[in-house]
C-alpha positions in Angstrom: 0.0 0.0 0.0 1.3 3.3 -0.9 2.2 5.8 1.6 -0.5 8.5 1.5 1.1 12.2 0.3 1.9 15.0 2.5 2.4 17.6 0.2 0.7 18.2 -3.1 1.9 18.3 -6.6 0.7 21.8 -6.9 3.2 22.4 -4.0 6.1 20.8 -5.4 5.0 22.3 -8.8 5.4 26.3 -7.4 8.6 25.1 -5.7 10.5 24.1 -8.9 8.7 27.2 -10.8 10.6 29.3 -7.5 13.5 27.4 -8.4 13.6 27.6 -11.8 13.4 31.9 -11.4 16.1 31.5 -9.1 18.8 29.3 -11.0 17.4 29.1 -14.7 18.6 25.7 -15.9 21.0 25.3 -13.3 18.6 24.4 -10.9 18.5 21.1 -9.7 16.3 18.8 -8.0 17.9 19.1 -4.5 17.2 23.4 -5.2 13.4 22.0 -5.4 13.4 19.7 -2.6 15.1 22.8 -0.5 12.4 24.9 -1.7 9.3 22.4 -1.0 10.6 21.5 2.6 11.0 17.7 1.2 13.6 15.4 0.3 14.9 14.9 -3.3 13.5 11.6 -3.3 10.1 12.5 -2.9 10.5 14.4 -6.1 12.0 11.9 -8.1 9.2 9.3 -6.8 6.8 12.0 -8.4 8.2 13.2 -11.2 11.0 10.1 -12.3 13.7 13.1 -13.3 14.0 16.8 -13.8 12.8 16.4 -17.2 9.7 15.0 -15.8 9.6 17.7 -13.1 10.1 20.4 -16.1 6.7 18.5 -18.2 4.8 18.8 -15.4 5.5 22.1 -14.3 4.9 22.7 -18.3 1.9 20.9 -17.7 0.2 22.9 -14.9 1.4 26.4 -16.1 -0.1 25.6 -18.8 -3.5 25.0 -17.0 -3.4 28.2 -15.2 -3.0 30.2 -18.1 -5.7 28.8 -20.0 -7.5 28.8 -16.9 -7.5 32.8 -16.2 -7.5 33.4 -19.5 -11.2 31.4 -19.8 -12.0 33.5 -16.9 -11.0 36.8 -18.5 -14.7 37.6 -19.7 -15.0 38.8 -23.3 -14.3 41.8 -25.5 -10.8 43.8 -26.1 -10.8 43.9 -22.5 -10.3 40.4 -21.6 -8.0 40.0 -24.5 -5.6 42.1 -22.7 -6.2 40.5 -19.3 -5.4 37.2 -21.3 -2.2 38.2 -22.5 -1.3 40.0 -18.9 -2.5 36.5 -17.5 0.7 35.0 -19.0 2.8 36.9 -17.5 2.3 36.2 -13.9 5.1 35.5 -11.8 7.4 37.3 -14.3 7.6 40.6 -12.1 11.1 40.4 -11.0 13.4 40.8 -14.0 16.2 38.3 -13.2 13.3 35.7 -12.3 12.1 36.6 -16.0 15.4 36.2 -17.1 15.8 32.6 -15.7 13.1 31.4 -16.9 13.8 32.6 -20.3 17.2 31.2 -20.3 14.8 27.7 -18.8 12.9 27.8 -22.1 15.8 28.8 -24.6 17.2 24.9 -22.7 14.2 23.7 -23.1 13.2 24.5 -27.0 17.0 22.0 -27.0 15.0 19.2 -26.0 12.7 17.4 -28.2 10.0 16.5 -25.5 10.3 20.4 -23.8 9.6 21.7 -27.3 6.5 19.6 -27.6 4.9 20.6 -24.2 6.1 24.2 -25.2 4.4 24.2 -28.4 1.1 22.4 -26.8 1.1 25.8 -24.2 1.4 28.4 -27.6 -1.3 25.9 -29.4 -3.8 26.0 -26.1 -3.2 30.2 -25.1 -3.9 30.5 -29.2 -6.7 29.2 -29.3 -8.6 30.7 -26.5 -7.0 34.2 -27.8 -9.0 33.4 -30.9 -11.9 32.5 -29.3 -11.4 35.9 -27.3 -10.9 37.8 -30.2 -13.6 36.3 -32.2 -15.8 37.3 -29.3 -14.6 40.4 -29.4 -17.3 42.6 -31.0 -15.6 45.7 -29.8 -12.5 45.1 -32.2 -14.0 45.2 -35.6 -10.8 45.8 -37.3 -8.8 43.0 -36.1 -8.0 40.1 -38.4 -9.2 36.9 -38.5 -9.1 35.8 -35.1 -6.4 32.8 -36.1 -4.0 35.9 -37.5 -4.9 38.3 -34.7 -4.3 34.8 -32.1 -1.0 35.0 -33.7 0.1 38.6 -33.5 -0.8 38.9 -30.0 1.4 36.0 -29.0 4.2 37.4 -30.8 3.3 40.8 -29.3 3.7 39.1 -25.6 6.6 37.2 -26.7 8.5 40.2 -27.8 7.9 42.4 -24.5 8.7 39.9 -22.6 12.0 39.5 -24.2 12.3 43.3 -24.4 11.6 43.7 -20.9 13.7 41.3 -19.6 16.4 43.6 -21.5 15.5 46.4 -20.2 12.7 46.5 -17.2 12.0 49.3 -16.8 8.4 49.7 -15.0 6.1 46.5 -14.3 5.8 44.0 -16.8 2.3 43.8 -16.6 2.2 47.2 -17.3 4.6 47.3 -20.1 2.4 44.1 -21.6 -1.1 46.3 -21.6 0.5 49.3 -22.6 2.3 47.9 -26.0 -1.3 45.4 -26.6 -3.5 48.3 -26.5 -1.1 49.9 -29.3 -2.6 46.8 -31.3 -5.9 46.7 -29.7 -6.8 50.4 -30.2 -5.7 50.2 -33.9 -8.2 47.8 -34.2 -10.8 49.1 -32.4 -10.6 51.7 -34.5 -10.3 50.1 -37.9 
């Protein structure tokens, strides 16, 4: 009979995301363990490896973001509290910085690209369902283009950001999508 769990995935899961903005790809599994307040075994009984521990925190980020951004209403409003949604947790610029470098170690490895192309697959297609919702944003593309644009609009601050934060990201993020948003509003 298995021993019943003390500590949740979810838990385990925020401490390897804490890691992760603490050490980028140099984190280990004994950084995570530290964080949680468990040992490294419990983790590898989990997860199997750090790979596995990287899919499922993939995996749940993932989740969240599609989650909030579900939950972001409709109209050019919640199309902007969409794309702010994936940027939580990002706040601190050498945090963002490490988890850019995770991802530019992850796009190396064939199985971290898949779950990283299955999060841009899943946050474009509610953006398109946003957008196509959007009555309010009758110039806007089709909502498969305008999905697109947006995502490479977020990409691209956060990038910039991380170069050069200056001010909040979140506030950097509605700032440059409302350069998009109002053109098409107006349009």
């Amino acid at each position: 009979m298995a021993r019943p769990r003390t500590i949740s995935d979810e838990t385990l899961l925020a401490a390897a995301a804490t890691a992760i903005g603490r050490r980028g790809p140099a984190f280990t599994i004994a950084d995570v363990a530290s964080e949680a307040g468990v040992a490294a075994g419990t983790l590898i009984g989990r997860f199997g490896s750090k790979r596995g521990l990287l899919l499922a925190v993939a995996a749940a980020g993932r989740a969240r973001t599609v989650a909030r951004m579900r939950a972001a209403g409709s109209g050019a409003r919640a199309v902007r509290a969409a794309l702010v949604a994936g940027t939580e947790g990002l706040e601190d610029p050498v945090r963002a910085a490490n988890h850019l470098a995770q991802l530019g170690a992850d796009l190396a490895d064939p199985e971290l690209r898949a779950a990283l192309v299955a999060d841009r697959r899943a946050r474009r297609a509610e953006l398109r369902r946003l957008v196509a919702g959007a009555t309010d944003l009758p110039g806007a593309p089709p909502p498969a283009r305008a999905a697109d644009v947006l995502l490479s609009l977020l990409d691209g601050t956060l990038l910039a950001w991380s170069l050069d934060p200056r001010g909040a990201l979140a506030k950097r993020v509605r700032r440059d999508v409302d350069v998009v948003l109002r053109g098409w509003r107006a349009a």
